[in-house]
C-alpha positions in Angstrom: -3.9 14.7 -15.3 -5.2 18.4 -15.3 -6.5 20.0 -18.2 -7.2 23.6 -18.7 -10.3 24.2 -20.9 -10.1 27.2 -23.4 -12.9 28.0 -25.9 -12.1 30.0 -28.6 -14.7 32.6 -26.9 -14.6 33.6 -23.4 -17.0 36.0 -22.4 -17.2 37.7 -26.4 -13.4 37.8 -27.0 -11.5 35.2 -28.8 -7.9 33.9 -27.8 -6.9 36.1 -31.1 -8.0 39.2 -28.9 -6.5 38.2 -25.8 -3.8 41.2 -24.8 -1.4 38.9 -23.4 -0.4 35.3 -25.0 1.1 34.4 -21.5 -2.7 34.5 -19.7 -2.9 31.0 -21.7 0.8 30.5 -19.7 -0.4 31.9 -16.4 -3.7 30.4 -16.3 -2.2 26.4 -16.9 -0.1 27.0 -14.3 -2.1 28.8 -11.6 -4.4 25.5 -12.3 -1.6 23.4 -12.2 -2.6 21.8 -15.6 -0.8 19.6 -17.9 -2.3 20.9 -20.9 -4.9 22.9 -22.3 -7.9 21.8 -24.6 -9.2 24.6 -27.4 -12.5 24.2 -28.8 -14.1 26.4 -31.0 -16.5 28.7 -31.0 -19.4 26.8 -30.1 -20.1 23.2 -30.0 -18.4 21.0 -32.6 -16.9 23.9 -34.4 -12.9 23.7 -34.9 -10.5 25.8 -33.5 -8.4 27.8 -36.1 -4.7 26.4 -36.6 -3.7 29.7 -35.5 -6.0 29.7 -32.1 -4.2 26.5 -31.6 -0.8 27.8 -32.3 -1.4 30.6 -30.2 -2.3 28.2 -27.2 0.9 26.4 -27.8 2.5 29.0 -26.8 2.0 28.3 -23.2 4.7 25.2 -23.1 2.2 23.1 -22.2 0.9 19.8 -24.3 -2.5 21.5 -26.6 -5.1 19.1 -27.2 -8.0 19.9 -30.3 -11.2 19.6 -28.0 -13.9 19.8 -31.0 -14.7 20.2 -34.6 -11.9 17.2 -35.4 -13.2 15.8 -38.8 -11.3 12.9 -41.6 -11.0 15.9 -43.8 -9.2 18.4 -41.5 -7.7 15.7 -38.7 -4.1 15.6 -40.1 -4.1 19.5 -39.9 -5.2 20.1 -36.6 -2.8 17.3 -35.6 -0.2 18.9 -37.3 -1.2 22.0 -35.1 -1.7 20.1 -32.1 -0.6 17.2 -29.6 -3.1 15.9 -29.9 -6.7 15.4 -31.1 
């Protein structure tokens, strides 16, 4: 399996300032991926449910790549395919 990497900041703009939701779509498939894996904004920080929802957008399985604690699992999961 192929899985597209996407940190919540990419060169000093977040997903939430991307113009175009479909770059998410366009990128997964120019990679051929199966999914896409959001992080947040640096190491072990969450991505926002909306970030996540936002990725989701692409069709393609969104897996939380950081920040996953007991407290705020069953949200991201919620927001999420996975953890």
């Amino acid at each position: 399996m192929v899985f597209l990497l996407l940190p919540v900041v990419l060169i000093g703009a977040g997903v939430s300032r991307w113009p175009e939701r479909q770059e998410v779509a366009r990128a997964a498939e120019f990679f051929l991926a199966d999914g896409v894996i959001v992080t947040g904004s640096r190491t072990g920080k969450r991505p926002t449910v909306g970030d996540l929802e936002k990725a989701g957008r692409a069709g393609i399985p969104v897996i939380v790549g950081s920040g996953v604690t007991a407290a705020n699992a069953a949200r991201l999961m919620r927001a999420s395919d996975g953890l």
